[in-house]
C-alpha positions in Angstrom: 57.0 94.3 -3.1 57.3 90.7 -2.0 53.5 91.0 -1.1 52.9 91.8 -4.4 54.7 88.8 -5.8 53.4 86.4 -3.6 49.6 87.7 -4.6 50.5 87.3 -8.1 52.3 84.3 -7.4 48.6 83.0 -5.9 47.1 84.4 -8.5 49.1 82.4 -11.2 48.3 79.2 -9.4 45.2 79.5 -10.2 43.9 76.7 -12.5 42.3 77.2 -15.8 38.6 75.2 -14.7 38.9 77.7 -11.4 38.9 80.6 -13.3 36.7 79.7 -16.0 34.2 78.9 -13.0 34.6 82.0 -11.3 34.6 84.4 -14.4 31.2 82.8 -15.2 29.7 82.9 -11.8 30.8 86.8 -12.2 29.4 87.4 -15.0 26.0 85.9 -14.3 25.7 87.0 -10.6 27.3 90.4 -10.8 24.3 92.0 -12.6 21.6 89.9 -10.9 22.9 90.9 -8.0 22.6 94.5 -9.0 19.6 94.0 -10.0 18.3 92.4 -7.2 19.6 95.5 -5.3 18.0 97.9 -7.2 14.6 95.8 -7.4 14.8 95.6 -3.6 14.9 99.1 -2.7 12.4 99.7 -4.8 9.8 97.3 -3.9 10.7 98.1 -0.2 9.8 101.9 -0.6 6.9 101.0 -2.3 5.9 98.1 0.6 6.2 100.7 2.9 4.9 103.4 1.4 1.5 101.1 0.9 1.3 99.5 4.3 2.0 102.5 6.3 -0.3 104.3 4.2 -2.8 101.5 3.6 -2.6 101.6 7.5 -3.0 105.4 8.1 -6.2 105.3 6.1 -7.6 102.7 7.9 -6.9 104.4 11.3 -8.6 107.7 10.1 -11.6 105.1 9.2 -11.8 103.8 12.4 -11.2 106.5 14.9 -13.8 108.2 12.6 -16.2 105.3 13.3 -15.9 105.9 16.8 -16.1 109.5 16.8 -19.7 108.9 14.8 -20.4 106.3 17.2 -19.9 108.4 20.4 -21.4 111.3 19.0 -24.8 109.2 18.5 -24.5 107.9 22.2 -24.3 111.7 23.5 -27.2 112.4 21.4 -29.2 109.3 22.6 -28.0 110.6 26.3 -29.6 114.2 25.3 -32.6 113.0 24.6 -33.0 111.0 28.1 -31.6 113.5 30.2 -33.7 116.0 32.3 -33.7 118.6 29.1 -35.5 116.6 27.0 -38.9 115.1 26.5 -38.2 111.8 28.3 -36.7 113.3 31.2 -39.0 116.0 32.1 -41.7 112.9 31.9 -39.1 111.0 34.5 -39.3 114.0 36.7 -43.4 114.1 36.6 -42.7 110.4 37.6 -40.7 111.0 40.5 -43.0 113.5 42.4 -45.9 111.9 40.8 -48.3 110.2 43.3 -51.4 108.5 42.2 -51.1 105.6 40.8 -52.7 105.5 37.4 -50.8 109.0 36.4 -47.8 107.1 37.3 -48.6 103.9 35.3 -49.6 106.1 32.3 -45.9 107.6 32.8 -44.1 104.9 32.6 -45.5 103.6 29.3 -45.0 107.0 27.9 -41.6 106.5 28.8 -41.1 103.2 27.7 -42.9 104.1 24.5 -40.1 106.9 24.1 -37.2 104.4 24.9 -38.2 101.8 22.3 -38.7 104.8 19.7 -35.6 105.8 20.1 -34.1 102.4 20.1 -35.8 101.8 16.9 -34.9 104.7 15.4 -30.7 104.2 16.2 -30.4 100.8 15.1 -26.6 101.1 16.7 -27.9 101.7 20.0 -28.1 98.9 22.4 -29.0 98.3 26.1 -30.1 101.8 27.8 -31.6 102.6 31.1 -31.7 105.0 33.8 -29.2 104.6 36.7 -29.4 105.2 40.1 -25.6 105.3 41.9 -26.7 105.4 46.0 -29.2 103.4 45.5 -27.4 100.6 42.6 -30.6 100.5 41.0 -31.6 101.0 37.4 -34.7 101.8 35.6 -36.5 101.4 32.1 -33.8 99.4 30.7 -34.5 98.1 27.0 -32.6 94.8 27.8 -31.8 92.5 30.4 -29.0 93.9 32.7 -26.6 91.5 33.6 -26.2 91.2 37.7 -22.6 91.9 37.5 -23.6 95.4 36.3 -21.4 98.4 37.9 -19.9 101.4 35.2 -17.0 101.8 38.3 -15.4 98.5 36.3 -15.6 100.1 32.9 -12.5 101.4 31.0 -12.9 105.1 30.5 -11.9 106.6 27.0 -13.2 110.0 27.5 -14.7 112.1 30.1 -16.5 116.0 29.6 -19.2 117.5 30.0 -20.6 115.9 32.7 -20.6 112.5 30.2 -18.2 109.5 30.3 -17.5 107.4 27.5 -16.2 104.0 28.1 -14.0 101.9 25.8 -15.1 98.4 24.0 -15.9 95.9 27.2 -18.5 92.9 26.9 -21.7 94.6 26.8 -24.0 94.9 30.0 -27.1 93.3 28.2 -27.9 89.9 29.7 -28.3 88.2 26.0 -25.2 89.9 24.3 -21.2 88.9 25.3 -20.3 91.4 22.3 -18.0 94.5 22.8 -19.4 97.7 22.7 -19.0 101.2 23.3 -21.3 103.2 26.1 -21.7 106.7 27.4 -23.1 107.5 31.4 -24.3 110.9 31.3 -26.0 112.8 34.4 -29.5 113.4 34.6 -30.1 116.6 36.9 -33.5 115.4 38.1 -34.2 118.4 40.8 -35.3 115.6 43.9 -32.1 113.2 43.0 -28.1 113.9 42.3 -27.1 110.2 41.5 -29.6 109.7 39.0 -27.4 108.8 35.6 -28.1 107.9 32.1 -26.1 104.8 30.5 -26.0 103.9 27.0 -24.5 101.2 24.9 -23.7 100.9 21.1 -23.0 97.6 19.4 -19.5 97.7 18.3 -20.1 95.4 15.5 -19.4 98.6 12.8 -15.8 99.6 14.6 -15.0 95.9 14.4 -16.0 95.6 11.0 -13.9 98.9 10.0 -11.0 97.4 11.4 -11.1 94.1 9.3 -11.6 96.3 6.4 -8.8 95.7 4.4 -6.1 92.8 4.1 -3.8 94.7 5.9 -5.7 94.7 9.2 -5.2 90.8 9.0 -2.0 91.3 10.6 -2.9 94.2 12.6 -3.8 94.7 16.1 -5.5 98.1 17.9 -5.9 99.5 21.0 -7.8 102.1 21.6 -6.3 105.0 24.2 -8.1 107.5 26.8 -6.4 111.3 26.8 -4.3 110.1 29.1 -2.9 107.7 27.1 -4.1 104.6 29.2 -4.9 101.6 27.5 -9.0 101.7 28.0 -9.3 98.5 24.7 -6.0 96.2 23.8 -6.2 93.5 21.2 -2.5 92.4 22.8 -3.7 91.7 26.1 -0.6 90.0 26.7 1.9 92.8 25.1 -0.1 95.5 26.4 -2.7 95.0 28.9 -5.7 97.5 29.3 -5.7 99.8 32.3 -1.4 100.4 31.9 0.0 103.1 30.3 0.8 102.8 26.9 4.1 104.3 27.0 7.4 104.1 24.4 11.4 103.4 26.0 13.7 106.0 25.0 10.4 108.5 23.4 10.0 111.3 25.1 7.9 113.1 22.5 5.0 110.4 22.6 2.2 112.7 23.0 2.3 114.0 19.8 4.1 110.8 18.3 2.1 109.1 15.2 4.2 106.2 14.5 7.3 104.2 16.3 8.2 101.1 17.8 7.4 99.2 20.8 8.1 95.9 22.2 9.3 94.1 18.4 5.9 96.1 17.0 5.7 98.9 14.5 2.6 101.4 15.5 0.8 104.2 14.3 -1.6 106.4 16.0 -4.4 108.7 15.1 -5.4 111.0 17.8 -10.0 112.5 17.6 -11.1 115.6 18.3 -12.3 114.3 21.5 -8.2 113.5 23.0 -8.5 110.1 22.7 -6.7 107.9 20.3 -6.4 104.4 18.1 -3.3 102.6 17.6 -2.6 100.1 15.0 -0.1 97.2 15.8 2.0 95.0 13.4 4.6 92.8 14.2 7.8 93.5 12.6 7.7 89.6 11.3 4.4 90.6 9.5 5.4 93.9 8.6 8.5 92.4 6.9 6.7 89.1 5.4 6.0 90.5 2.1 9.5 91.6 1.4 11.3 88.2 3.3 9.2 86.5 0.7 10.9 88.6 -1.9 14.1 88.3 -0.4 13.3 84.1 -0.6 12.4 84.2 -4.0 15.8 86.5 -5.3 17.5 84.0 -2.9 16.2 80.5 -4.9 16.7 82.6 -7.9 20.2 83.6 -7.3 21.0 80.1 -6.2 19.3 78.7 -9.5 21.5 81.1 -11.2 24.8 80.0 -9.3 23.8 76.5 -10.5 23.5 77.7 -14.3 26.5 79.8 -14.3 28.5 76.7 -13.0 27.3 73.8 -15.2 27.9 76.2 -18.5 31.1 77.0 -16.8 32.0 73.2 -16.2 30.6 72.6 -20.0 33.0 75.1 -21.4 35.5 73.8 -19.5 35.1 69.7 -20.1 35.0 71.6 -23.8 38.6 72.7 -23.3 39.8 69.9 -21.1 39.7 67.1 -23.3 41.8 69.0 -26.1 43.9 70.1 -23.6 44.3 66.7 -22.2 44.9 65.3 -25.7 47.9 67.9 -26.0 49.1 66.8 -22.5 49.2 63.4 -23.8 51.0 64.5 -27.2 53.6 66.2 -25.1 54.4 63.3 -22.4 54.1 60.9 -25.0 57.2 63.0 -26.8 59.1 63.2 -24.0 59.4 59.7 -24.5 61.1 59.5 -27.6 57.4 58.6 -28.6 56.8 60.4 -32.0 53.5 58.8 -33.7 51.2 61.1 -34.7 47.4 60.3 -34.0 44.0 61.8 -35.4 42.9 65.1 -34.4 39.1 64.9 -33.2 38.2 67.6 -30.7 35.4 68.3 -32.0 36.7 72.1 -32.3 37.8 73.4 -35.1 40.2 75.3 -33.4 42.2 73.0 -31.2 42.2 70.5 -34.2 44.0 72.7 -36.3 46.2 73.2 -33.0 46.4 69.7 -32.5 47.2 68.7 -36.6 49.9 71.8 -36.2 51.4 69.8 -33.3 51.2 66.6 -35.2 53.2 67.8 -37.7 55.7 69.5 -35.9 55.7 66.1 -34.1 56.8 64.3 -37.2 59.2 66.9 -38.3 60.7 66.7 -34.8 60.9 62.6 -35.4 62.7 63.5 -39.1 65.3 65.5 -37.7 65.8 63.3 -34.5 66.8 60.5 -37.0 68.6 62.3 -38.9 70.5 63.6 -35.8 70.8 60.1 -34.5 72.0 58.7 -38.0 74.7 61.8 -38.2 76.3 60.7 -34.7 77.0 57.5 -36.1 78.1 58.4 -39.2 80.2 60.8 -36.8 81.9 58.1 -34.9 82.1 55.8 -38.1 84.1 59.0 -39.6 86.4 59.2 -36.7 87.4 56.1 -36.9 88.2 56.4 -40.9 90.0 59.0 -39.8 92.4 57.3 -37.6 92.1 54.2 -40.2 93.2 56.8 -43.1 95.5 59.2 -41.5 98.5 57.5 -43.3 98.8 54.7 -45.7 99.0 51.6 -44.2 100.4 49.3 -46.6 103.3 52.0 -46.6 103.7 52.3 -42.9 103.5 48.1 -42.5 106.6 47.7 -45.9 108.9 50.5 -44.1 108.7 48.8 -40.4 109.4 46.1 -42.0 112.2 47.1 -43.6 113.4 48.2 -40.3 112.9 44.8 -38.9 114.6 43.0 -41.0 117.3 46.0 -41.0 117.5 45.3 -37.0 118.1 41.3 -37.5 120.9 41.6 -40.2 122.5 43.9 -37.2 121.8 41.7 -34.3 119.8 44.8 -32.8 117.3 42.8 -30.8 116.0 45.2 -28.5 115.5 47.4 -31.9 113.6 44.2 -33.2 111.7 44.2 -30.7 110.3 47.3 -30.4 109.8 47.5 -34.5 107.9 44.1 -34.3 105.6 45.2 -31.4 105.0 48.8 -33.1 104.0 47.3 -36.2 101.9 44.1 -34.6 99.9 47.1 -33.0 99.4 50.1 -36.0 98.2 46.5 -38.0 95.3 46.3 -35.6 94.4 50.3 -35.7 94.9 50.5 -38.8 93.4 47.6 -40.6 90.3 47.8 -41.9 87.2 45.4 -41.8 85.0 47.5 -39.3 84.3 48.4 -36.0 84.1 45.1 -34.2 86.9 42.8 -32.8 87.1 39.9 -30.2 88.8 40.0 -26.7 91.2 37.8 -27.8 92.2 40.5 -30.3 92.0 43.3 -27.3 94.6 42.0 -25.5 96.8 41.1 -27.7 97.2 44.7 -29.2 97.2 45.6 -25.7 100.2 43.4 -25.4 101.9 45.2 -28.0 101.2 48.5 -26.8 102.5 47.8 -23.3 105.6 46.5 -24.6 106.5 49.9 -26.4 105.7 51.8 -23.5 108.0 49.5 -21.0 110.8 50.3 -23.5 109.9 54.0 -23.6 109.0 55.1 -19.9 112.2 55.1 -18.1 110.3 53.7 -14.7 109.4 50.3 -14.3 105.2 49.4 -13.7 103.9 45.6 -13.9 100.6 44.7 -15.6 98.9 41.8 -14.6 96.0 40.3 -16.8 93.3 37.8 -15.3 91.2 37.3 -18.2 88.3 34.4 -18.4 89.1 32.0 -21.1 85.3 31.4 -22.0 84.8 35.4 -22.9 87.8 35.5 -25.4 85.9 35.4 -28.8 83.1 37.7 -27.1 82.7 40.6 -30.0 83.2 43.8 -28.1 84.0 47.2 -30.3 87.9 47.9 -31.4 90.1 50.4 -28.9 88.2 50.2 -25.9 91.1 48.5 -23.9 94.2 50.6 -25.0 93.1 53.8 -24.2 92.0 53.2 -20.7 95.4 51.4 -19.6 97.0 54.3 -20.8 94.9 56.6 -19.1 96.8 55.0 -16.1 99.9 55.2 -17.5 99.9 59.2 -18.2 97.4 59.9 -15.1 99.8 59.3 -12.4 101.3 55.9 -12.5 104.7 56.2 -11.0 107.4 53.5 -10.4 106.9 50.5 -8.8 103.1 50.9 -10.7 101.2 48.0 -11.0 98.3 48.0 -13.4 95.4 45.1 -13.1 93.1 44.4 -15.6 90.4 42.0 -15.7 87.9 40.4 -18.0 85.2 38.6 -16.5 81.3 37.3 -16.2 79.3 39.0 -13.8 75.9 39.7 -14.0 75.3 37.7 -17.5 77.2 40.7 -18.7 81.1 41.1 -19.8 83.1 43.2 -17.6 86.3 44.6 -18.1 88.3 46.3 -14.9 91.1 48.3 -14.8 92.7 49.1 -11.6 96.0 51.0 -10.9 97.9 51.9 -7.9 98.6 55.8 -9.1 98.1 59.0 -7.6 94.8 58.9 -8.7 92.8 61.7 -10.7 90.3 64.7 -8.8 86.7 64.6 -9.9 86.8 67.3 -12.6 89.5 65.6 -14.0 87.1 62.6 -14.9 84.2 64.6 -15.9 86.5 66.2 -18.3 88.0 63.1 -19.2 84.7 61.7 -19.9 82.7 64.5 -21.4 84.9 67.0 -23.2 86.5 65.9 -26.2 90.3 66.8 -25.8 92.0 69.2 -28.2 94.8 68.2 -30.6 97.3 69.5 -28.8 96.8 68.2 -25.6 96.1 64.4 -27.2 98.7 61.9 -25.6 100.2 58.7 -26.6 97.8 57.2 -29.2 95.3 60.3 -29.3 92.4 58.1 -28.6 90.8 58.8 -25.1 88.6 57.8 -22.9 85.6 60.3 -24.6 86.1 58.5 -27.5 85.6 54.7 -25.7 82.5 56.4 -23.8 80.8 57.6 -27.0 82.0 54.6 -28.9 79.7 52.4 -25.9 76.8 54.6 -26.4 76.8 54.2 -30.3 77.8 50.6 -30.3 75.6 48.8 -27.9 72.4 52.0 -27.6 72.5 52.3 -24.2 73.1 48.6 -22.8 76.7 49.4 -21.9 77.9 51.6 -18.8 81.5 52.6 -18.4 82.1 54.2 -14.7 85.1 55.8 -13.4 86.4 56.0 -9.1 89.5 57.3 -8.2 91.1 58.2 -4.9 93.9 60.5 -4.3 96.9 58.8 -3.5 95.6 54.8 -3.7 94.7 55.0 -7.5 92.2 54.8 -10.0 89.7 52.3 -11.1 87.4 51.8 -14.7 84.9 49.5 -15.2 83.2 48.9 -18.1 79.8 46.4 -18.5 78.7 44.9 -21.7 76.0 42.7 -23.2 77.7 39.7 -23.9 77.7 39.1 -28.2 79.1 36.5 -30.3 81.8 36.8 -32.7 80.7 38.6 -35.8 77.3 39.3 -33.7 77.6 43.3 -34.7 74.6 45.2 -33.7 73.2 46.7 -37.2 
C-alpha cells in the first residue's frame, strides 16, 4: 500500500509540460514503432529469402559450369588417349623407325591437336606427358618450366582421370586460372605416358560474377573429401586444409551454416565434389542495417516532431496559465485590478474574463467587509456612548455631589466627583479620538474609584513625556489595560507603572505590574476572543476591544504586545504613529 502511494505520489508530481511531452512522443512513436516492427520482419524474410535464394541459384549455375567444363576436358582426354584416333597414331610413333614415317606422324598428330583445339574454343594448353622421364610432347602452348601436375590441387579423381581445381594455368603466355584433367594413356611400350588438359576458367569466373549478389560473395571450390582444392579467402580458409565447421557434425551432407563470422552454402555435382559460396555476415546484413539506419533517422526525426508540437501545445497553454498564476499571486496581495484577457484562446479567455470578474466581485465584497468592521467598532462604541442617558446620569451625580457637601461627606464627594469626571469622558460624544492629556486624566479618575473600592492598597506611578501630551491617540486605550492589571493578579503592596514615551519616532505607551502574572492562553484569549457579558469586569471594555480598536484606527501601523511571567508580573506595550491633535485618520 505505501508503494502504491508513493508511485502515485511520483506520478502526481509530474508537471503538466512533462506529460504533455511524453503523451505526444507516445502517440507518435508508439505506432511507428510498430510499424517499424512489422516492416522489419517483413523485409528481413524477404532479404533472406532473395539472397539465400539469389545465392542457391547461382551455385547450381556454377557448379553446373564446371560440371560442363570437366565433362569437355574428359572428352578432349578421350580423344588423345590410346582409344582414339590420335593415340593409336602416338603408338605407330613410338615403335615407328624410319624417319620420314615418323615425321609424317607427328604432323598428323599435330594436325589433330590443333583441330581439336579449334574445335573447343574452352580448351587450353594440352600435351602428352611422360612421368619417369618429366618430359612432355605435342603441347599446343608453351609449357612453363615450373611444370609438375604433383603441385596441382586435386578436385576429383576416377577412372583412371584426375581433375585438378583452378591454379594459374601451365601455358607459358597465360597467368589465368583454369581447370585441367591428366588422364592415362595405356600406350602398350610405356606405363607413365599421361594426357594433360587445360580449360580457360574465364566462363566459371564469369558465372560467378553473374549477379550483384556475387559482389559480396566469395567461393571455394571442394574435392570429395572436402579439402579446399580453390579458396577465394586464402587467408580465412587456405587451399589444401580441410574445410571443416566447429560444433557440425553432420557437414557432409550440410548445404548451408556458418563459419568463422561467414554465412555459406554449398552445392554438392554428380562427380562428389562441391562449391561453396561465402558472405560475410557484415554484407549479408548490409541491406537490412541500412534499413535499420534509415527507421533509426526516421524515428529520431519523428521524436523531434513529436516534441516541438508537444512544446507548441504547451507554450500554447503556459502563457494562459502563467497569466492565471499572476491573477492569483497578484490577489493574494490584496491586489484586485482586473486586466484584459488576450490568450489568444477562446477558451482560457473566457476562463480568464470569468476570473476577472469573480476578481472584482471578490474586491466588492472585501470592501464592503472592510467598511462593515468599521462601522462594527464605530457601533460598539455608540453602544457604550448610548447605553444610558448621559445628561441624566451627569444631573443625578451631581445631585449626589452637592448632597455629599451639604453633609460634610468628603470621602463620598470624592468618589461622586471622580465617578462622574470619568463616565463624562466615556460617555461624551464628539468621536473616537482624544489626546494623552485626556488619557490620563480619565485614568486618574478611574484609579481613584478603584483605590476607594479594593480593600488592598497598590501604587501607580506615571512617567509620561510632556512633549507627547496633545498627541491624538484613540479614546479607552489606557483604562482598560491598567485594569487588566488590577483584576489579573495584582495583590497588595502592587505597584503599577505606566509610561508614555518617544522611541522609535513612534508613541509608546508601557504598562508594567508587579502581579502574579497571567499563563499564555490567558493572553491569547485575552487578545483574540471577545469576552461574554457575563464574564465582562469593571468597565466591560477589554483588552480585544483596544487590539481591534488599533487595527481599525491606525490600519496596521500600530502593534500592541503582551509578556507576562508567572510570579514577577505582566507587561503591555503598545506603539503608535505619532499624530497631531485633531489629525484623525479618515
Amino acid at each position: 500500500m505505501n508503494t502504491d502511494h508513493v508511485r502515485k505520489s511520483r506520478i502526481e508530481r509530474i508537471s503538466l509540460k512533462n506529460r504533455i511531452l511524453f503523451l505526444f512522443s507516445a502517440v507518435a512513436l508508439i505506432p511507428f514503432l510498430f510499424s517499424c516492427y512489422l516492416s522489419y520482419r517483413t523485409i528481413n524474410s524477404i532479404l533472406t529469402t532473395k539472397l539465400q535464394s539469389g545465392i542457391q541459384s547461382n551455385l547450381k549455375q556454377v557448379t553446373l559450369s564446371l560440371e560442363n567444363t570437366l565433362s569437355n576436358l574428359n572428352h578432349v582426354s578421350q580423344q588423345l588417349a590410346f582409344e582414339g584416333s590420335i593415340g593409336k597414331q602416338l603408338e605407330q610413333l613410338m615403335i615407328e623407325d624410319q624417319p620420314y614415317d615418323r615425321s609424317d606422324l607427328t604432323d598428323q598428330i599435330k594436325y589433330q591437336l590443333n583441330l581439336i583445339a579449334f574445335t573447343n574454343p574452352n580448351i587450353g594448353l594440352s600435351m602428352y606427358y611422360f612421368r619417369d622421364d618429366g618430359i612432355y610432347l605435342f603441347e599446343t602452348m608453351g609449357v612453363k618450366d615450373s611444370f609438375d601436375p604433383d603441385k596441382l590441387p586435386i578436385m576429383a579423381s576416377y577412372y583412371g582421370i584426375t581433375y585438378f581445381g583452378p591454379h594459374i594455368s601451365n601455358d607459358r603466355f597465360n597467368d589465368q586460372y583454369v581447370l585441367s584433367a591428366l588422364r592415362k594413356v595405356d600406350l602398350p611400350e610405356r606405363d607413365d605416358a599421361y594426357i594433360y588438359s587445360e580449360s580457360s576458367f574465364k566462363l566459371t569466373q564469369s558465372i560467378l560474377d553473374l549477379d550483384g549478389i556475387s559482389k559480396n560473395t566469395a567461393h571455394l571450390i571442394l574435392d570429395n573429401h572436402g579439402r579446399v582444392s580453390y579458396s577465394e579467402l586464402e587467408d580465412v580458409f587456405p587451399e589444401n586444409t580441410t574445410f571443416s565447421v566447429p560444433d557440425d557434425t553432420s557437414l557432409a551432407v550440410s548445404t548451408s551454416g556458418i563459419a568463422s563470422g561467414y554465412y555459406w552454402y554449398r552445392q554438392y555435382s554428380n562427380q562428389g565434389w562441391s562449391v561453396v559460396s561465402l558472405v560475410s555476415k557484415a554484407d549479408y546484413n548490409q541491406e537490412k542495417n541500412h534499413w535499420m539506419m534509415q527507421m533509426f533517422l526516421l524515428t529520431l526525426l519523428f521524436a523531434a516532431v513529436s516534441l516541438a508540437i508537444g512544446w507548441l501545445l504547451w507554450k500554447m497553454v503556459y502563457r494562459p496559465l502563467s497569466q492565471f498564476h499572476r491573477e492569483m499571486k497578484q490577489m493574494l496581495n490584496s491586489n484586485f485590478n482586473v486586466v484584459d484577457a488576450n490568450s489568444r484562446i477562446p477558451e482560457f479567455e473566457m476562463l480568464l474574463t470569468q476570473f476577472g470578474r469573480m476578481k472584482a466581485h471578490i474586491a466588492r465584497l472585501y470592501s464592503e467587509v472592510e467598511l462593515k468592521e468599521k462601522r462594527r467598532a464605530d457601533l460598539e462604541i455608540e453602544k457604550l456612548l448610548y447605553q444610558i442617558n448621559p445628561h441624566f446620569l451627569m444631573n443625578t451625580l451631581d445631585t449626589a455631589h452637592w448632597l455629599a457637601v451639604m453633609n460634610g461627606q468628603e470621602e463620598i464627594d470624592r468618589l461622586v466627583t471622580s465617578l462622574n469626571k470619568l463616565l463624562y469622558y466615556n460617555l461624551r460624544k464628539g468621536g473616537q479620538s482624544s489626546t494623552i492629556r485626556e488619557e490620563i486624566d480619565s485614568l486618574r479618575q478611574y484609579l481613584i474609584l478603584q483605590k476607594i473600592r479594593y480593600n488592598f492598597q497598590f501604587d501607580v506611578h506615571m512617567h509620561i513625556d510632556d512633549e507627547l501630551l496633545n498627541v491624538s491617540v484613540p479614546r479607552f486605550i489606557l483604562q482598560p489595560l491598567v485594569e487588566n492589571s488590577l483584576y489579573h493578579g495584582l495583590d497588595d503592596k502592587g505597584r503599577i507603572e505606566v509610561e508614555v514615551s518617544r522611541h522609535n519616532n513612534k508613541l509608546e505607551i508601557s504598562i508594567r505590574d508587579n502581579g502574579r502574572g497571567i499563563s499564555e492562553e490567558k493572553i491569547k484569549a485575552l487578545l483574540e476572543q471577545e469576552q461574554a457579558e457575563r464574564h465582562r469586569v469593571g468597565m466591560g471594555i477589554g483588552m480585544n476591544y483596544v487590539k481591534r480598536m488599533l487595527e481599525s484606527y491606525y490600519e496596521g501601523q500600530a502593534s500592541l504586545s503582551v509578556s507576562s511571567e508567572p510570579g514577577k508580573g505582566t507587561q503591555i506595550v503598545i506603539q503608535l504613529p505619532i499624530q497631531c491633535k485633531k489629525e484623525e485618520p479618515s
